[in-house]
C-alpha positions in Angstrom: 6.0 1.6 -10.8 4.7 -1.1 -8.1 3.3 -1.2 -5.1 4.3 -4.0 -2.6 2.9 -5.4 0.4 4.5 -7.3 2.7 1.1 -9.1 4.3 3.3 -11.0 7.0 4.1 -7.7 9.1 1.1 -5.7 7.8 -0.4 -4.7 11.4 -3.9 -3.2 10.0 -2.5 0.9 10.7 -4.8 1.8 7.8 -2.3 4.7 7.3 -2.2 3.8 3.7 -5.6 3.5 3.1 -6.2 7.2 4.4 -3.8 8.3 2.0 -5.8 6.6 -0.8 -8.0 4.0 -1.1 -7.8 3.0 -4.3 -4.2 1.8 -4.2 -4.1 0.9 -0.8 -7.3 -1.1 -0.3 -8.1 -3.0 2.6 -9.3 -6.7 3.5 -12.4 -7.5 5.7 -9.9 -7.7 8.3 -8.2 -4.5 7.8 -4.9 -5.6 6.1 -3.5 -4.2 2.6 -5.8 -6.3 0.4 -2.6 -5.9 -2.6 -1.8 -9.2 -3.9 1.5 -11.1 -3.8 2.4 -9.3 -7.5 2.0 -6.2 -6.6 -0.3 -3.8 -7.6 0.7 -0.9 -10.9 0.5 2.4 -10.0 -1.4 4.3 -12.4 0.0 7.3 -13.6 -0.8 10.6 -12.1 -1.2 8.6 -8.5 2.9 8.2 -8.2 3.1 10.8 -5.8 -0.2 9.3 -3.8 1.5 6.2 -3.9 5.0 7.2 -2.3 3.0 9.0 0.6 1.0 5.9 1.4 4.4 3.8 1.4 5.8 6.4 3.4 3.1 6.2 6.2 3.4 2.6 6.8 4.6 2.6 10.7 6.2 -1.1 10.2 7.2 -1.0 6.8 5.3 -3.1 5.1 5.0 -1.7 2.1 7.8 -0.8 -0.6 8.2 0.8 -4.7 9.3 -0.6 -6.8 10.3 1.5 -9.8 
């Protein structure tokens, strides 16, 4: 599992980061700091990492399985 950022419509919510900041970290300007590969979900953090997708207000983010 993958985690996908979409940097073009990120809009620096930070919803994601609350959620957890280890999979969802953040640049110096506030936007998902995941790179244009993705980022692997570690396992255990599956669930962590659908709720951060999940809060994303403009969908920026997305799993991929």
């Amino acid at each position: 599992m993958k985690i996908i950022a979409d940097h073009g419509i990120c809009e620096q919510h930070g919803l994601c980061f609350i959620v957890d900041a280890e999979l969802f970290p953040l640049d110096d300007e506030g936007k998902i700091a995941i790179g244009e590969d993705g980022v692997e979900v570690p396992a255990g953090k599956e669930d962590l990492a659908r709720e951060g997708v999940s809060q994303c207000p403009v969908l920026a983010l997305q799993i991929k399985e």
